[in-house]
C-alpha positions, 0 to 999 in steps of 0.5 A, a space after each residue: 500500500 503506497 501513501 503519499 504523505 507531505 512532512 519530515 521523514 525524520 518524524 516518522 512512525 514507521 518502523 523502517 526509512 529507505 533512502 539511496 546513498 553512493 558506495 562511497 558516501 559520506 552522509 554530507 548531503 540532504 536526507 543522509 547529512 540528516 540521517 547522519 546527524 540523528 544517528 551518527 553511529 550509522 554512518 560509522 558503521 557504514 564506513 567500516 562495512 564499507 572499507 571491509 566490503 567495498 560495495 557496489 551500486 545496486 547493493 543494499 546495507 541495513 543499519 540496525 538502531 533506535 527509531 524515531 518513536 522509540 523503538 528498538 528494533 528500528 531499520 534505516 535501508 541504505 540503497 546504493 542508488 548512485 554510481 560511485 567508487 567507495 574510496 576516502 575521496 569518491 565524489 557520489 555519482 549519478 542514480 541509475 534506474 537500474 541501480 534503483 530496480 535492483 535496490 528496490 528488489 533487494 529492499 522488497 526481499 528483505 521486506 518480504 521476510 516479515 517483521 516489518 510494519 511500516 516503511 518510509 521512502 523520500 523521492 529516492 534517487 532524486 537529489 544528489 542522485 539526479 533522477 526524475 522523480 516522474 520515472 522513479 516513483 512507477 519503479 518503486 510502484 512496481 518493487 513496493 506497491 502490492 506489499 500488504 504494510 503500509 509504504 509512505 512516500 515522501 513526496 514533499 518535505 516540510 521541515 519539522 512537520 509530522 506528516 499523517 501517515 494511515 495505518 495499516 
């Protein structure tokens, strides 16, 4: 069940944020800078498995914490969207539609493994990452859009406003 919803994705209640990051990313940009700031543990995280693992575009890391609403069991799915080296110095490429078809195929695996009430997305891939959001939200459409939990797309962002997510 997709949801468009206006307000701050870092207010959500749902039980897990997906948002698309470069291999090399370095969480100094728009959602990931914020993600950053509310869980800098993350992106430490993410830097090690980075340097053990060097992943590819296409691939998906899951970061395990502390939500917004206080749960526990919280996730934060960082789909490598963007093209990209994963060195020190890598400056984030370009979002690729194939590279969001295989996130989001991923995303709907671990998705389908249960346990999962609720996920948030932004306008993924469409930031730093370029894309048209026109052509990203039928692919996510397509990944996510028969899932029985409900899937809240953040398609305009007001800083600082919850947005009024439907229940399952």
């Amino acid at each position: 069940m997709l949801h468009d919803v206006q307000g701050d994705i870092l207010l959500t209640k749902a039980h897990a944020i997906a948002h698309g990051i470069a291999p090399g990313e370095h969480f100094d940009h728009g959602l990931a800078l914020a993600l950053h700031e509310r869980w800098p543990s993350m992106a430490k995280d993410y830097r090690h498995y980075a340097h053990q693992t060097h992943p590819k575009p296409g691939e998906l890391w899951t970061w395990s914490g502390v939500g917004p609403a206080g749960a526990d069991d919280f996730r934060i799915f960082n789909l490598l969207t963007q093209d990209g080296e994963h060195t020190q110095h890598a400056k984030p490429g370009k979002a690729t539609e194939a590279n969001v078809n295989h996130c989001l195929r991923r995303l709907r695996h671990e998705l389908d493994k249960g346990g999962f009430k609720s996920l948030a997305l932004p306008k993924l891939a469409t930031g730093v990452g370029g894309l048209d959001w026109a052509r990203v939200r039928p692919i996510i459409a397509q990944h996510l859009g028969d899932l029985k939990i409900p899937v809240y797309l953040y398609a305009t962002y007001q800083k600082g406003v919850q947005a009024k997510e439907p229940a399952a």
